[in-house]
C-alpha positions, -999 to 999 in steps of 0.1 A, spaced: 97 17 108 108 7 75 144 19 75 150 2 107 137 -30 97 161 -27 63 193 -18 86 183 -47 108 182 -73 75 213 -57 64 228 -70 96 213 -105 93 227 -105 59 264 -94 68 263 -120 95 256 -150 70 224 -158 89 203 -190 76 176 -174 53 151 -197 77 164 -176 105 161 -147 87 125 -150 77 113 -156 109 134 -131 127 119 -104 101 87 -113 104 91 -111 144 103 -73 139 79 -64 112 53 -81 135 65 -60 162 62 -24 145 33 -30 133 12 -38 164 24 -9 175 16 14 145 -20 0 147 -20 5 188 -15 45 177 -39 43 151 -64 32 172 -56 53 198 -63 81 178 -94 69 161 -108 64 198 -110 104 206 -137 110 186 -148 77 170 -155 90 134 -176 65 108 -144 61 88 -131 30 72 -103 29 97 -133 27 124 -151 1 108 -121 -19 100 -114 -16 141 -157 -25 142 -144 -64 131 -121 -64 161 -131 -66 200 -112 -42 211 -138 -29 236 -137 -63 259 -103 -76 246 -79 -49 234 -49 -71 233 -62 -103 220 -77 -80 195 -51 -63 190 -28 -95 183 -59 -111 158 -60 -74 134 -20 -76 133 -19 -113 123 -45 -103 96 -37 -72 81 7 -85 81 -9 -113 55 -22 -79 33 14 -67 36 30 -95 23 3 -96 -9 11 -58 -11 52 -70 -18 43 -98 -42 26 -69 -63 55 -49 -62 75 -79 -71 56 -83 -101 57 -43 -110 93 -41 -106 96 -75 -128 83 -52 -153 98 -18 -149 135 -33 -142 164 -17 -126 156 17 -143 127 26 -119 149 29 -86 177 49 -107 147 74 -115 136 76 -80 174 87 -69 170 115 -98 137 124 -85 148 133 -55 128 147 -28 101 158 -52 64 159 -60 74 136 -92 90 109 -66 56 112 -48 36 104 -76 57 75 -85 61 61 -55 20 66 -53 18 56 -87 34 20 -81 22 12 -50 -15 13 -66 -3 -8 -95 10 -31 -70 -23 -37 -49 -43 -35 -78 -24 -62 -90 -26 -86 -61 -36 -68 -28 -70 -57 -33 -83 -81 -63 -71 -104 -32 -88 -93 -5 -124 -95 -33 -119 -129 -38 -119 -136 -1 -147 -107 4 -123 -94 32 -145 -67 47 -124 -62 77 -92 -64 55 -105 -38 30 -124 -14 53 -84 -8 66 -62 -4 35 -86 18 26 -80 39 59 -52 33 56 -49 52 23 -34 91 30 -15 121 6 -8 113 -26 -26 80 -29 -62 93 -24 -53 122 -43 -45 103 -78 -70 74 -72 -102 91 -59 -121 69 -73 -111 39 -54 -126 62 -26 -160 65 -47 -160 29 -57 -156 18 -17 -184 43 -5 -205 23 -31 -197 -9 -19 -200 0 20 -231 15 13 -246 -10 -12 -223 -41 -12 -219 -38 -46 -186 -63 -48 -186 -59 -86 -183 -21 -85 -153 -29 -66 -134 -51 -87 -140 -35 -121 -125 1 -106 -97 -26 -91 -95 -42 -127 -90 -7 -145 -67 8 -118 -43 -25 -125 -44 -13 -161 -44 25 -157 -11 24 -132 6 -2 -157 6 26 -181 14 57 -160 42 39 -143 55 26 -178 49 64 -194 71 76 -164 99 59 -170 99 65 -207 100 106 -200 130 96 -177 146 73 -199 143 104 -233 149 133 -214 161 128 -174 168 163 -175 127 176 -179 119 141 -162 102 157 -133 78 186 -143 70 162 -172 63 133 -148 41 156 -130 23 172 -154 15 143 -164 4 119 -133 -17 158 -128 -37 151 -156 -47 120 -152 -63 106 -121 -84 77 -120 
């Protein structure tokens, strides 16, 4: 998972590796876990074979004649959407600084660290991720972040969820991007309001943060 693959960079790092090395060592590893997270996602989407988005992502795939080669062709694709998903954080953290990961120590193991953990990671692939994947009308691409999507995510952005059904249903691509457009906006702010409340008054920082991220979904 994700610690190991830090642990395993941490090493590369302590080693003086080449950066060249590194890159492609990382990507070999990430590459790796993530064929095999998808093998258990589809694994459990074959038992009963819901009409989900994670089902119709699989539907671009031919995983029914080739499972491996399929297998191998979604992994190569859907790596490309992680790496647009760490350029948006990137340029999130560019903007909320140093401060941010000192208010996800204080957090803790919270429903506040949730949030704004939740709270970024839409900022960051409304930022470059999904706006992305429209450009390139990446139905295969899009049908599985948004299957992808579980807990807190769904819960603050549900309508992300509405704005999808509309497109599957009606291919409404514009739909799409203006909800995409005002989530980039909407998360700037809550992510920037967060860390004020932190910043004034660390002490109230997590019932206000929550209260807060509570009160407005998008």
């Amino acid at each position: 998972g994700t610690n190991r693959l830090s642990k395993i960079e941490s090493i590369l790092v302590d080693l003086d590796v080449p950066k060249s090395f590194m890159r492609s060592k990382t990507r070999l590893i990430r590459r790796e876990s993530f064929r095999r997270l998808l093998w258990e996602k589809l694994e459990n989407w074959r038992w009963h074979r819901p009409d989900n988005a994670l089902g119709r992502a699989f539907g671009h795939y031919d995983f029914e004649d080739n499972v491996e080669r399929a297998l191998d062709q979604m992994v190569d694709k859907e790596l490309d959407a992680v790496m647009l998903h760490e350029q948006g954080e990137h340029l999130a953290g560019e903007v909320l600084g140093t401060a941010w990961n000192e208010m996800l120590l204080d957090l803790g193991h919270s429903p506040a660290e949730l949030m704004a953990r939740a709270v970024r990671d839409h900022w960051a692939d409304c930022l470059v991720t999904l706006p992305s994947l429209l450009e390139s009308q990446d139905a295969a691409s899009l049908h599985f972040y948004i299957g992808g999507l579980t807990g807190m995510r769904k819960v603050i952005f549900p309508g992300l969820l509405s704005a999808y059904e509309n497109w599957h249903g009606s291919n409404d691509w514009q739909g799409l991007a203006q909800c995409i457009s005002q989530g980039a906006r909407h998360w700037s702010e809550i992510a920037q309001q967060m860390l004020e409340l932190y910043l004034s008054e660390p002490e109230q920082a997590q019932l206000r943060i929550k209260t807060m991220v509570e009160t407005n979904p998008l």
